[in-house]
C-alpha positions as a printed NumPy array, in Angstrom:
array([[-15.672,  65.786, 111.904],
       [-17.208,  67.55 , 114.84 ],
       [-18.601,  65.55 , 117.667],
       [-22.038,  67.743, 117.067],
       [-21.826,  66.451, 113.517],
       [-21.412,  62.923, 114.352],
       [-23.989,  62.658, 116.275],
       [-26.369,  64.062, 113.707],
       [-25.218,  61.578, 111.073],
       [-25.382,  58.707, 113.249],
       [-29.233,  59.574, 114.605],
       [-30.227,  60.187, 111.192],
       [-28.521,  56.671, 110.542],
       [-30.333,  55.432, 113.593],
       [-33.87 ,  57.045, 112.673],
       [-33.701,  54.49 , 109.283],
       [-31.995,  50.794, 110.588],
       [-34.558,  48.166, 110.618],
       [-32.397,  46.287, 112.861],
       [-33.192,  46.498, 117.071],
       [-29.295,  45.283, 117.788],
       [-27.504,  47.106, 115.598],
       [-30.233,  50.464, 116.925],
       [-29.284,  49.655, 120.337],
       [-25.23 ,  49.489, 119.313],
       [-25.437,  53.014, 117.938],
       [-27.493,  54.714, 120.511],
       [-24.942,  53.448, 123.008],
       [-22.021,  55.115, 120.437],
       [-24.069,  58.173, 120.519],
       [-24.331,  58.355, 124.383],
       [-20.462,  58.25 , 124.366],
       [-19.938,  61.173, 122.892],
       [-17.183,  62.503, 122.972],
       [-15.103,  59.604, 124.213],
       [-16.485,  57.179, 121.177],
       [-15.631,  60.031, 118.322],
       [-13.046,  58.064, 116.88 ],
       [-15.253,  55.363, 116.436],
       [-18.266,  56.88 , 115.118],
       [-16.032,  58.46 , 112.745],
       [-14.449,  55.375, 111.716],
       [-18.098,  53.649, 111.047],
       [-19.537,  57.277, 109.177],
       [-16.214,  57.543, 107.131],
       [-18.198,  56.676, 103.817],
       [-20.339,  53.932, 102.994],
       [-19.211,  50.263, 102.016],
       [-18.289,  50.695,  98.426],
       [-20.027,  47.687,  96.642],
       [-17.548,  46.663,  94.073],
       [-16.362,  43.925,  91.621],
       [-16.503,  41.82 ,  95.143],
       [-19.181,  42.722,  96.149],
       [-19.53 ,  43.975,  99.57 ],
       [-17.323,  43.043, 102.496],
       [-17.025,  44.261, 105.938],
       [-17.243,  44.505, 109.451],
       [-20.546,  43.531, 111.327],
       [-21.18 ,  46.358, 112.892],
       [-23.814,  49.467, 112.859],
       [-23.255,  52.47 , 110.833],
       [-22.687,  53.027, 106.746],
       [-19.355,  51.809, 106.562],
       [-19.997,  48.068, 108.577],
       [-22.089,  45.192, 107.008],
       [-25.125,  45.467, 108.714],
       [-28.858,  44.612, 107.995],
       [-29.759,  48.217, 106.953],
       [-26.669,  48.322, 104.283],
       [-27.747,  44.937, 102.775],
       [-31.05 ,  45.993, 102.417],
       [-29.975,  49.032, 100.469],
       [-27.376,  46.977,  98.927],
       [-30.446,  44.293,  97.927],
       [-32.55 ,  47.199,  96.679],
       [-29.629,  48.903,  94.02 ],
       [-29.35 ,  45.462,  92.722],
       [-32.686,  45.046,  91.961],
       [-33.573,  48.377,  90.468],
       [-30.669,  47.876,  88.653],
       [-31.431,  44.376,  87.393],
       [-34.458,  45.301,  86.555],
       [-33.183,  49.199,  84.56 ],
       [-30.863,  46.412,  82.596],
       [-34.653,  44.351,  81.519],
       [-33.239,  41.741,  83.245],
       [-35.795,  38.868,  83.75 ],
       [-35.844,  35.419,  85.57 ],
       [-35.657,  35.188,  89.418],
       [-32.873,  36.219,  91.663],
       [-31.629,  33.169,  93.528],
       [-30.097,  33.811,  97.288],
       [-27.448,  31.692,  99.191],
       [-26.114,  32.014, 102.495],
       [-23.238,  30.558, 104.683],
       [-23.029,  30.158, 108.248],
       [-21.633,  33.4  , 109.573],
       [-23.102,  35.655, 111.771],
       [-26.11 ,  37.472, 110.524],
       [-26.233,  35.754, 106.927],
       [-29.32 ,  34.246, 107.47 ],
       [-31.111,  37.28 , 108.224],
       [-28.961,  39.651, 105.503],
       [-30.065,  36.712, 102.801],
       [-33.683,  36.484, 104.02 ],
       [-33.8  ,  40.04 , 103.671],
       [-32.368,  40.279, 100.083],
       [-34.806,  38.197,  99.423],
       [-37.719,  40.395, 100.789],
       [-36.52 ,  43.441,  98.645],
       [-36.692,  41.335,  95.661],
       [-40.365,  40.269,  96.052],
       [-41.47 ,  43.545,  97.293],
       [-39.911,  44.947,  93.967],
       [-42.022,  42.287,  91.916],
       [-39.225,  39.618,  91.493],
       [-39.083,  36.071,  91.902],
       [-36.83 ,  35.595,  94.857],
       [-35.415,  31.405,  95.363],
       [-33.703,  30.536,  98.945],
       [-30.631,  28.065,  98.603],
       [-32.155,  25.55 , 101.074],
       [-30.202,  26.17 , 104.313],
       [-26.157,  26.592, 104.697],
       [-24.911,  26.138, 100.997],
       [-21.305,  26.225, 100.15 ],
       [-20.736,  29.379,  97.261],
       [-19.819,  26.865,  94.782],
       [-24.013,  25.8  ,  94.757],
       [-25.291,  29.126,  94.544],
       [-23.173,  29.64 ,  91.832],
       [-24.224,  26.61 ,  90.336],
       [-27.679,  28.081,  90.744],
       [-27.417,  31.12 ,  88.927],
       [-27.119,  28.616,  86.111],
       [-29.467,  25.569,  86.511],
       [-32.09 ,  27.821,  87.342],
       [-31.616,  30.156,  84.447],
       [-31.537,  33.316,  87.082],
       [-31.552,  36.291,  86.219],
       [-28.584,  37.028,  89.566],
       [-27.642,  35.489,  91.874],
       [-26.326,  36.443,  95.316],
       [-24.16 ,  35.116,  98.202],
       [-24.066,  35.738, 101.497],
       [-20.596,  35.356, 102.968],
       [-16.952,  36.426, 103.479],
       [-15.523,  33.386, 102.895],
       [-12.179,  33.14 , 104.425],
       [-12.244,  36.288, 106.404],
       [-12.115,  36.271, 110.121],
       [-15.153,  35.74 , 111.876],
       [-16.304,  39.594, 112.782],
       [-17.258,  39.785, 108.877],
       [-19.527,  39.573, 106.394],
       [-20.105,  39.74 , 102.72 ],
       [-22.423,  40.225,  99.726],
       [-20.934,  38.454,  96.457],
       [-23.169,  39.128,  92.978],
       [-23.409,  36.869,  89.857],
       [-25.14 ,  37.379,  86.908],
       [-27.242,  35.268,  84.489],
       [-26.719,  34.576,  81.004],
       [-29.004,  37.419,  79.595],
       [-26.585,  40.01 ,  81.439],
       [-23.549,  38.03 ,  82.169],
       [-21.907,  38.619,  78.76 ],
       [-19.356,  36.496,  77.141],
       [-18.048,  33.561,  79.343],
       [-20.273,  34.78 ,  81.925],
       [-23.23 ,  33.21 ,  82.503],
       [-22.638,  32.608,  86.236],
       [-20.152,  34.19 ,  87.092],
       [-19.015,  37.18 ,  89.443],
       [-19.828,  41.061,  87.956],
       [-17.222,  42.422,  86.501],
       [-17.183,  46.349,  85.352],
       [-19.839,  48.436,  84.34 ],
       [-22.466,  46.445,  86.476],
       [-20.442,  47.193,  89.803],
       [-20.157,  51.051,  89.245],
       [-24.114,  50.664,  87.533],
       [-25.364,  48.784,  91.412],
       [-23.085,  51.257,  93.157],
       [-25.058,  54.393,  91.34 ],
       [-28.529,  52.578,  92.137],
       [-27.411,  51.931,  95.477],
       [-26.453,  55.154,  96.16 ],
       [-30.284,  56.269,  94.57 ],
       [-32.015,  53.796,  96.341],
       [-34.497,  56.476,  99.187],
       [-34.855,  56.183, 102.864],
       [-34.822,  52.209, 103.973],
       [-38.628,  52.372, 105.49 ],
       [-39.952,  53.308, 101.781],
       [-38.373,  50.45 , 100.165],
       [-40.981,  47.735,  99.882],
       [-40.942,  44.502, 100.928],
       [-42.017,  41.077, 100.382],
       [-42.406,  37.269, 101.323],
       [-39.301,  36.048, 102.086],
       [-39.175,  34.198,  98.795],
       [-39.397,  30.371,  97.853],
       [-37.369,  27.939,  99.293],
       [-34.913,  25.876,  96.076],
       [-36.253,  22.121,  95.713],
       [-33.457,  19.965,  97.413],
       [-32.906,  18.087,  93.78 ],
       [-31.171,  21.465,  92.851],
       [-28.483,  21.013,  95.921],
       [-28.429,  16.979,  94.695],
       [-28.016,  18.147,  91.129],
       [-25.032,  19.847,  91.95 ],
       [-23.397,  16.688,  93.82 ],
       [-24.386,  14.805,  90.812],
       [-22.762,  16.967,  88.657],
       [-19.761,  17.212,  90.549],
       [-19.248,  13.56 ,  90.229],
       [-19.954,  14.01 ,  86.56 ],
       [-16.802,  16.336,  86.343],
       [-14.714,  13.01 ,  86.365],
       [-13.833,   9.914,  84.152],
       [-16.672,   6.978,  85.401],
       [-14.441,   4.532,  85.039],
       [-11.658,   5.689,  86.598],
       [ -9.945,   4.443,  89.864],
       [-11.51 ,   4.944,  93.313],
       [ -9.181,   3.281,  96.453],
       [ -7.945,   6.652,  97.913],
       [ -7.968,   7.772, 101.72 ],
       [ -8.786,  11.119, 102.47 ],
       [ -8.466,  13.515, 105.191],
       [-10.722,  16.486, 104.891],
       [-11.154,  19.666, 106.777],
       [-14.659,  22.147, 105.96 ],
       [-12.098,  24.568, 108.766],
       [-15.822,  25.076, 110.477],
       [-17.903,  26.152, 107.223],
       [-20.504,  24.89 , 104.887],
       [-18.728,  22.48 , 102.695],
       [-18.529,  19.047, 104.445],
       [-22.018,  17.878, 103.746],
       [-21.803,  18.806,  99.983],
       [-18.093,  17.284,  99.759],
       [-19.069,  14.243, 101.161],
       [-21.86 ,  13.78 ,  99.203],
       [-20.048,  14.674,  95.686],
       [-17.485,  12.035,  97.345],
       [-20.195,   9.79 ,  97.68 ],
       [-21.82 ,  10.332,  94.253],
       [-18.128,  10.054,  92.627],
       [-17.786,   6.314,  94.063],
       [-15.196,   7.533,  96.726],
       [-14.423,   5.652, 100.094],
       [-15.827,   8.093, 102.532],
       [-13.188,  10.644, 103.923],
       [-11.898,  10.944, 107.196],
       [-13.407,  14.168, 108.82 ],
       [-11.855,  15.983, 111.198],
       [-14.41 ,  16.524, 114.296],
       [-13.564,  19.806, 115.931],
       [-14.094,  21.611, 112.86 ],
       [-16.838,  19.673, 111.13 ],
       [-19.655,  21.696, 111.979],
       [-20.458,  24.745, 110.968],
       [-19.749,  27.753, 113.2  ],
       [-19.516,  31.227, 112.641],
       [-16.823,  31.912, 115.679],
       [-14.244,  29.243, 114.387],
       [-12.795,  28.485, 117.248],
       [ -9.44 ,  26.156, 116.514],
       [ -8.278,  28.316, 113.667],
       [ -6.656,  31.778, 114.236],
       [ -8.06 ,  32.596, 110.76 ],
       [-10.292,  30.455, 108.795],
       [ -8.222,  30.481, 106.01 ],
       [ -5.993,  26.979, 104.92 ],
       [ -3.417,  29.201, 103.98 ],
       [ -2.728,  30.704, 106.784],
       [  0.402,  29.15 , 109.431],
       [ -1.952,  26.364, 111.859],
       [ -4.899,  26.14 , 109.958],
       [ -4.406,  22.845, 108.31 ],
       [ -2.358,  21.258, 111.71 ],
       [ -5.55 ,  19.14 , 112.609],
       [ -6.517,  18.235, 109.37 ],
       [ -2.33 ,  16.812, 109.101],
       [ -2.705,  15.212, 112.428],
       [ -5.993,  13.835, 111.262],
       [ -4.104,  12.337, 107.756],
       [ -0.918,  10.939, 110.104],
       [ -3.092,   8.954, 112.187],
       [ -5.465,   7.755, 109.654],
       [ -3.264,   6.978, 107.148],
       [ -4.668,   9.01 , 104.756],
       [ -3.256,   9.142, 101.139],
       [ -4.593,  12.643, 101.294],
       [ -5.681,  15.599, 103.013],
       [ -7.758,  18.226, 102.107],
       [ -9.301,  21.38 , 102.905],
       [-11.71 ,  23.802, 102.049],
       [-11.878,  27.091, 103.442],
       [-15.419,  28.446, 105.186],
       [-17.66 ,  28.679, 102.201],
       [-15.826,  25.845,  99.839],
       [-15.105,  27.965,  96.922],
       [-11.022,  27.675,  97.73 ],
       [ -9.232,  23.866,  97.95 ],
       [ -6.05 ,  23.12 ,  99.901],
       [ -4.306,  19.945,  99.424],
       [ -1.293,  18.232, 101.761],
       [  0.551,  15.456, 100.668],
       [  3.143,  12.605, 102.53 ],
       [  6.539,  14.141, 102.705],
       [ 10.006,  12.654, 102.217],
       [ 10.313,  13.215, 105.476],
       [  7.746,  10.876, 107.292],
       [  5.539,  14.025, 108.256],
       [  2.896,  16.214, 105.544],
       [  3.228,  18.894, 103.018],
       [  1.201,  21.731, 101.909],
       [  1.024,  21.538,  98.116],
       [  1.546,  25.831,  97.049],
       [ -1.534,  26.893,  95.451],
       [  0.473,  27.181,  92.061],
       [  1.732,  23.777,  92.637],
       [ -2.007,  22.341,  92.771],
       [ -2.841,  24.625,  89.813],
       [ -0.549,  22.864,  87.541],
       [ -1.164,  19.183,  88.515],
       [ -4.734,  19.988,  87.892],
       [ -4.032,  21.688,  84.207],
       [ -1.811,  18.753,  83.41 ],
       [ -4.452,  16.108,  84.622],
       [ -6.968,  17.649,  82.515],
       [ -4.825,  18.008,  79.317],
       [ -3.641,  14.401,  80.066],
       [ -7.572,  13.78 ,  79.679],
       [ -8.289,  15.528,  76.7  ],
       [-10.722,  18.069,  78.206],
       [-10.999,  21.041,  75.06 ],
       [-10.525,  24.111,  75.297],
       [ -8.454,  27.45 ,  76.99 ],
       [ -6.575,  26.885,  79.772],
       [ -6.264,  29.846,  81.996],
       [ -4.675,  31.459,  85.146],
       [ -3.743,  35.263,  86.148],
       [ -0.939,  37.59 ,  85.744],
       [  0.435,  36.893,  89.482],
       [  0.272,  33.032,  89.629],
       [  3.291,  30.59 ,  88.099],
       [  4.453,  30.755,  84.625],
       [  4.751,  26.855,  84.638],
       [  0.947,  26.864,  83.47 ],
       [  1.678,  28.624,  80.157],
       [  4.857,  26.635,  79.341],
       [  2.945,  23.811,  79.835],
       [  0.296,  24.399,  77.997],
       [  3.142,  25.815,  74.785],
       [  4.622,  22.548,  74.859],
       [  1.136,  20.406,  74.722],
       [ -0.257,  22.879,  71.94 ],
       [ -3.26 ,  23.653,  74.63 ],
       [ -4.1  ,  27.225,  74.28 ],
       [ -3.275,  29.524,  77.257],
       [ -4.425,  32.824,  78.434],
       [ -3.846,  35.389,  81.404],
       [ -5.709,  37.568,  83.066],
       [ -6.009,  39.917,  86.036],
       [ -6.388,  38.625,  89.61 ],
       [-10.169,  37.524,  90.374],
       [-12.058,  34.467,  88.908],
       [-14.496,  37.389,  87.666],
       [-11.541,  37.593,  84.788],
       [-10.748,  33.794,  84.738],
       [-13.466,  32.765,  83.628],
       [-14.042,  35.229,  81.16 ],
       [-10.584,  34.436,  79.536],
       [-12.447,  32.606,  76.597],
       [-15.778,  31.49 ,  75.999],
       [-14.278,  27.836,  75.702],
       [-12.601,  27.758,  79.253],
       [-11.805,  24.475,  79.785],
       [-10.113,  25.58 ,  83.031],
       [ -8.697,  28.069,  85.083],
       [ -6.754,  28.909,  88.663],
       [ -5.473,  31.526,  90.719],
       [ -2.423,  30.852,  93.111],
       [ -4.941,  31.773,  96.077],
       [ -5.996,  28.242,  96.5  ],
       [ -8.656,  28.69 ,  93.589],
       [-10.034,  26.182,  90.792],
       [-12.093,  26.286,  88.294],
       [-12.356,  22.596,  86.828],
       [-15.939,  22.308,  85.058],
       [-16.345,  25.826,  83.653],
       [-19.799,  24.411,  82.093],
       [-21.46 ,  23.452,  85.727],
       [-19.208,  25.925,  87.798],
       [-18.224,  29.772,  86.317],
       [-16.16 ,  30.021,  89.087],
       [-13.76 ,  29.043,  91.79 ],
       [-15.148,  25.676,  93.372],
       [-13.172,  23.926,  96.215],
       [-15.529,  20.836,  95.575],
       [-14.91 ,  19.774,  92.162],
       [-11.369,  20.493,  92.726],
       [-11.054,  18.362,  95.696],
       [-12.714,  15.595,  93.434],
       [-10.393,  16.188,  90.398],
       [ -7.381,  16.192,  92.672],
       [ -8.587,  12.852,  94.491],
       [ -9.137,  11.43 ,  90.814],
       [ -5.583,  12.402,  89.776],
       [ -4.263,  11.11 ,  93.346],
       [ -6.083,   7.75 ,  92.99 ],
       [ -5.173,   7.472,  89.377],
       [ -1.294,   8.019,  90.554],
       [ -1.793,   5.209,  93.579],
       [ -2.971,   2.726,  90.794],
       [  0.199,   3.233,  89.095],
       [  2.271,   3.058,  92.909],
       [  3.352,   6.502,  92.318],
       [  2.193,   9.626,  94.054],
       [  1.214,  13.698,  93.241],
       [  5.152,  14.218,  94.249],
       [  6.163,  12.033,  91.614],
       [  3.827,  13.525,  89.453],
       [  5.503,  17.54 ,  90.045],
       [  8.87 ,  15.729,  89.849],
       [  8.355,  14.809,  86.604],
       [  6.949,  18.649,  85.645],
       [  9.836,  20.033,  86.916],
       [ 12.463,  18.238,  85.235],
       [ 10.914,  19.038,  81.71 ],
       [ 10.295,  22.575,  82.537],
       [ 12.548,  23.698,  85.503],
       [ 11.846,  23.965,  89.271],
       [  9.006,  26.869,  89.321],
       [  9.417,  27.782,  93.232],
       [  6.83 ,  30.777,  94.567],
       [  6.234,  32.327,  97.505],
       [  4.327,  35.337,  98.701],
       [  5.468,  37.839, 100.415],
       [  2.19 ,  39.437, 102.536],
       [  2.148,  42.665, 104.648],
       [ -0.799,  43.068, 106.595],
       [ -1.473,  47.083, 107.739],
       [ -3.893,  48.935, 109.93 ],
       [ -3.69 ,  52.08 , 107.514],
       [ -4.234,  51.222, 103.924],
       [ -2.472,  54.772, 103.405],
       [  0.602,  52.36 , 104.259],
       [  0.268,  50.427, 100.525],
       [ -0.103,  53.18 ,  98.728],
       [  3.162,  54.43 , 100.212],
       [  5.131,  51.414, 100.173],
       [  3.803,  51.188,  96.016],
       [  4.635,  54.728,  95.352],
       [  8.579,  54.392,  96.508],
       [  8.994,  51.015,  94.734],
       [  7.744,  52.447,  91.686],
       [  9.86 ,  55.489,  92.289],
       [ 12.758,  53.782,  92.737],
       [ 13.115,  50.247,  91.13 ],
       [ 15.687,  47.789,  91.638],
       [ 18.106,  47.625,  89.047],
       [ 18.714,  44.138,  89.751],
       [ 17.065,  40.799,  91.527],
       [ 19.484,  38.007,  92.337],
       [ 21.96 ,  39.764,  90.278],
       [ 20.797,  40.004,  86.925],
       [ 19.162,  43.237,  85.033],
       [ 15.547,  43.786,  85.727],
       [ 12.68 ,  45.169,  83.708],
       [  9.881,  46.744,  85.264],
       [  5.58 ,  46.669,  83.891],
       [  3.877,  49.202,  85.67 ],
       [  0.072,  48.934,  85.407],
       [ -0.756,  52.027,  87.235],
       [ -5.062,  51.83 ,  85.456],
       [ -4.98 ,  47.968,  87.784],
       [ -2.385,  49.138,  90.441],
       [ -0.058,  46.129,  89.241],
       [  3.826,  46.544,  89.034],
       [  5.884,  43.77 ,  87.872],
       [  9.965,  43.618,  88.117],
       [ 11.25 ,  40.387,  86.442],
       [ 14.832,  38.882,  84.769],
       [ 15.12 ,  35.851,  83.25 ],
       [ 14.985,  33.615,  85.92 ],
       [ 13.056,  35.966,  88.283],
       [  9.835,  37.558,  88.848],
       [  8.008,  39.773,  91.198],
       [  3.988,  40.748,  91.033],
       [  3.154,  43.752,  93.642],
       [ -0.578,  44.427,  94.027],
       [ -2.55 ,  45.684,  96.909],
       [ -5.241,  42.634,  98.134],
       [ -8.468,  43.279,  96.796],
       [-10.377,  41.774,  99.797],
       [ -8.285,  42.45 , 102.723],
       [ -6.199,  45.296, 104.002],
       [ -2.851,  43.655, 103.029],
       [ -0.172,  44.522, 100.04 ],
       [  1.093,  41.16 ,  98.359],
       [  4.541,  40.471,  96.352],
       [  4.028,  37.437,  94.426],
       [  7.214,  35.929,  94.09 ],
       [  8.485,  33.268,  91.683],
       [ 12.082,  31.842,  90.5  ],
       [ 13.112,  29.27 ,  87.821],
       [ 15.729,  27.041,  87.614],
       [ 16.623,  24.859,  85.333],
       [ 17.359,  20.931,  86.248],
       [ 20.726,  20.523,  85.362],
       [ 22.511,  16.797,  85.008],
       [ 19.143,  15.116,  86.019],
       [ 19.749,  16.81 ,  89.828],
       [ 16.553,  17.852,  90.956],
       [ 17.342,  18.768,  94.476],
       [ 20.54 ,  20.579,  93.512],
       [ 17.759,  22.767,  91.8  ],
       [ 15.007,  23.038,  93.698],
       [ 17.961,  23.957,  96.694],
       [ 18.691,  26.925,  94.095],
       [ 15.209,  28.086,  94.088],
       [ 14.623,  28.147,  97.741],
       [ 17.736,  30.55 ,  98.256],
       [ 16.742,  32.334,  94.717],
       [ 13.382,  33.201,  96.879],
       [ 14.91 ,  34.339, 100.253],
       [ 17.09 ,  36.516,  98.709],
       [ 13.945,  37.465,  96.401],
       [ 11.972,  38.559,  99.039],
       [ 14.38 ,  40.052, 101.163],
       [ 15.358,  42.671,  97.39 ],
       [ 11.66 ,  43.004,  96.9  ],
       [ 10.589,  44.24 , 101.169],
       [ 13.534,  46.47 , 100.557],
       [ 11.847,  48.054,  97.507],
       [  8.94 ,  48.327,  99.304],
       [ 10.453,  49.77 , 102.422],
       [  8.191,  47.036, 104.404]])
């Protein structure tokens, strides 16, 4: 694209954004011309595609950056859309504490009313978990959430759920799965020039006993009766969780956690953490040093907007472990089969197989889905629970249709105290799991890129030329070319390749079985740690990464 053409886009652009800042950003770009091409074209490549996540960007000025003028187009498909579909109830907003949600929610909510629709404010910084609980206690018609949740802190997002008159089957809260995305996309992409679109009052602010139902609720999730002496170390990594944890905590009879202090406010630059993300290397080292020093049973984190839960435990060693997202998945399947709760039992395509063979040998039924809690929780009507690898948990299907680092951390801390009553611990708990069913070790193997023409590539020449074998035995391959999934597995191994649906990174999901022989557990668990080395290294050279 011509620097002549640029220019034209971008003062057309400018000529519409409601926003002084993001005006004053783009003039400057335009003034540069033509030693700020490459970044004008970057930010006029094509518009944020609003998809089964959503939006999710960059803040930054220009069609392809979340910016107030993009959410307030973004607000307007929705609502012409909501309202082509009959939908009817109010649209309920929630925000997190990242740099211009506020505003982009405030704004959402303007659209609405100006369109003629009941617009309700979450009350301040809510975690996602509440707004989703929203969507249903309020009988909305949508619902929509302001944040990127783990993403590093120069983004923003714009998550969508949907009621029970458009959710469909198992989804009355939950995310939108296809048609809706492509049907918002197309109004979207109708919706006229920005100073046309009408708006409102910024909507009503939610009564407080909504955000206190949802604590209540939360403690609800767990036996009454149960044990309670359990001391926690907990982590909100500089999001919008604490106050809501430690309320649910509160509400569930819980000894108050230990917090840890440099992170317990919210704040959009989070400063100690490289990314805001507990799965990434050093985000959990505080929260660990934190559960060493107060002699914590347990540490736990959630990541910026509490929809995710990450759980360390006391290792052999003297120091703390990072319980694998799988790992956590299964305790938390067997501790609610151990309880009775009804119902399907769920978890995707690239998360452990340990799930299903559990649920086999307890007669629970199982299903699988694709990645995203938009599918969990869709799985069956009667979902009694679900989880993805990626630190997600979906314990109280009925109060939460979706990931919810909160109830999680509660259910966990029930199972934990429940274990400490008994003197044993969550280790002795997964030791048991793995000698009935074999040592289930996973890993991930996670290539971040700068060109996403890079996954494509690195897809294309492992489906072009397979391995014929993974730690020496036969392989067959699933290709799922309609979901970009391709699967190589043998009997006692399996690879998942997909690209990442929210960030620019292609992820392997890697698991290996092994059997405990002779009652030796660490003979087999040693097995699967050098079954997944030698797994990944077979898999990046299929990939050529």
């Amino acid at each position: 694209m011509a620097p002549d053409e640029l220019q034209s886009l971008a003062e057309t652009w400018l000529a519409d954004d409601p926003d002084p800042a993001t005006r004053d950003e783009l003039t400057r770009l335009i003034a540069g011309l033509p030693g700020t091409a490459a970044e004008l074209r970057d930010r006029f490549a094509g518009p944020l595609t609003f998809g089964t996540a959503g939006l999710r960007g960059r803040l930054r000025a220009g069609p392809n950056g979340m910016n107030l003028a993009v959410v307030t187009r973004a607000a307007a498909g929705l609502v012409s859309w909501l309202a082509a579909q009959g939908g009817r109830g109010p649209l309920v907003i929630g925000y997190d504490a990242r740099h211009g949600s506020k505003e982009f929610a405030e704004q959402t909510a303007r659209v609405a009313t100006g369109a003629g629709r009941e617009a309700l404010l979450l009350p301040g910084l809510r975690p996602t978990p509440v707004l989703a609980y929203a969507v249903r206690a309020l009988d909305a018609v949508a619902g929509v959430m302001v944040t990127a949740s783990h993403n590093p802190p120069q983004d923003n997002g714009y998550k969508v759920y949907l009621g029970r008159e458009l959710g469909g089957p198992g989804g009355d809260g939950a995310q939108i799965v296809p048609p809706a995305d492509a049907g918002i996309e197309a109004a979207i992409r109708a919706a006229g020039p920005i100073a046309e679109i009408p708006l409102g009052p910024s909507g009503r602010l939610v009564d407080d006993r909504t955000v206190e139902g949802y604590a209540r609720s939360a403690a609800a999730v767990l036996t009454a009766d149960g044990p309670r002496d359990l001391a926690v170390a907990y982590t909100p990594l500089h999001g919008v969780g604490g106050a809501t944890l430690l309320a649910a905590f509160e509400a569930a009879g819980f000894p108050v956690p230990a917090v840890v202090a440099e992170q317990a406010e919210p704040d959009p630059e989070f400063p100690t953490v490289a990314f805001p993300n507990p799965e990434e290397p050093g985000a959990m080292d505080r929260l660990l040093a934190l559960a060493a020093s107060s002699g914590a049973d347990l540490a736990i984190a959630n990541d910026p907007d509490a929809d995710r839960c990450a759980v360390a435990i006391p290792a052999a060693d003297g120091g703390w472990r990072a319980l694998r997202g799988d790992e956590l998945g299964v305790l938390l399947g067997d501790h609610l089969i151990r309880r009775g709760v009804p119902g399907t039992y769920a978890t995707t395509i690239v998360s452990s197989q340990l799930l299903g063979r559990l649920c086999a040998a307890r007669g629970v039924p199982y299903a699988e889905t694709l990645t995203g809690f938009k599918w969990i929780v869709r799985a069956a009507e009667d979902l009694a629970y679900g989880y993805e690898e990626a630190l997600g948990y979906c314990v109280a299907p009925g109060m939460v249709r979706d990931k919810d680092g909160i109830t999680a951390a509660l259910t966990v801390a029930e199972l934990a105290a429940g274990l400490k009553a008994e003197k044993r611990t969550l280790a002795d708990r997964l030791d048991e799991l793995a000698i009935e069913f074999g040592v289930h070790a996973t890993d991930q193997l996670s290539v971040r890129v700068d060109d996403l023409a890079e996954i494509g590539a690195a897809m294309t020449r492992a489906r072009q030329a397979p391995p014929a074998t993974l730690l020496g035995a036969a392989v067959t391959t699933t290709d799922d070319p309609a979901n970009n999934v391709l699967t190589f597995r043998t009997g006692s191994a399996r690879a998942v390749i997909r690209p990442s649906g929210t960030e620019p990174k292609l992820k392997a999901y890697l698991e290996v079985v092994e059997p405990v022989t002779a009652g030796d557990l660490a003979a087999a668990r040693t097995r699967a740690g050098d079954g997944l080395v030698e797994l990944r290294r077979e898999i990046a050279a299929a990939l050529g990464v």
